[in-house]
N, C-alpha and C positions, 0 to 999 in steps of 0.2 A: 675342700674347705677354702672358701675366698676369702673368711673372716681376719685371719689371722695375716694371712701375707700384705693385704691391706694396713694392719697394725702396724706391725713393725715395718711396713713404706713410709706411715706415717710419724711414728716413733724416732727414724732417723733423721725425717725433715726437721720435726721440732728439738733437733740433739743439734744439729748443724747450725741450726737459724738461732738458739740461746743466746746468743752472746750479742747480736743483732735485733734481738724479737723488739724490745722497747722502741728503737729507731724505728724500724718497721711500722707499728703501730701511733704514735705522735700522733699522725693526722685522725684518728679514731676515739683520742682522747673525751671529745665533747658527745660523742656515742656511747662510751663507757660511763661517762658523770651522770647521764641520760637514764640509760640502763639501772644504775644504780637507786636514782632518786626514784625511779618508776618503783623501787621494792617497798616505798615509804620505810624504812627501817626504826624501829625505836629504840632509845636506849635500854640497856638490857636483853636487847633480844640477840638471838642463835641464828648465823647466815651457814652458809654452806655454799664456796667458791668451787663447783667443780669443772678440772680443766683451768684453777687457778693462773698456769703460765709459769709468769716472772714475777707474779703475786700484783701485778699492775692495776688492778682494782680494791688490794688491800685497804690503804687509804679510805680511799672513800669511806669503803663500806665498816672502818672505825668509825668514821665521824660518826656515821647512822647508830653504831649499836654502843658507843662510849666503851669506856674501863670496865664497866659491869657485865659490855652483852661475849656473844665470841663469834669469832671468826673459823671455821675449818676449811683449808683447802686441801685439796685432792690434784694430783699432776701426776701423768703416768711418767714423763720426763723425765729424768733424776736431775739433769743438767739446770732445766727449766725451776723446776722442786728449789734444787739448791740457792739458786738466786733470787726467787720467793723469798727463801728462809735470811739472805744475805737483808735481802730488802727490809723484813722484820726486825733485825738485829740491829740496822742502823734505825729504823723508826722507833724503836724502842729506846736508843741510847741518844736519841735526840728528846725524848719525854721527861 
């Protein structure tokens, strides 16, 4: 089974690179904004982030669906997860 030892290779990388992933990415910013605006999103509607990260396309994809729509991300991470979750807790205490 090669599925699995694959996983958890990859598992570790994104557990190691957490704390760094945002740095890492900077330069991919205007591919994400991209990405995003490609979903046309409306207000009100239901996205689905998965493999969310550090939740770095959170943002945005509020703008698209306002206070009414939702957001759910999915991160096999915990590390990763967790600072998704950080990132939400400050964007919310900044609203």
């Amino acid at each position: 089974m090669l599925a699995k030892p694959i996983r958890d290779m990859a598992l570790a990388q994104y557990r190691l690179r957490a704390r760094f992933y945002d740095a890492e990415l900077v330069a991919f910013a205007p591919v994400r904004r991209c990405a995003v605006d490609c979903l046309q999103l409306q207000p009100g509607a239901t996205v689905l982030d998965v493999g969310c990260g550090t939740g770095l396309s959170l943002e945005h994809l509020y703008q698209g669906v306002g206070r009414q729509g939702h957001i759910v991300g999915i991160e096999q991470s915990p590390e990763m997860f967790d600072l998704a979750l950080q990132r939400v807790a400050r964007q919310n205490g900044a609203m």
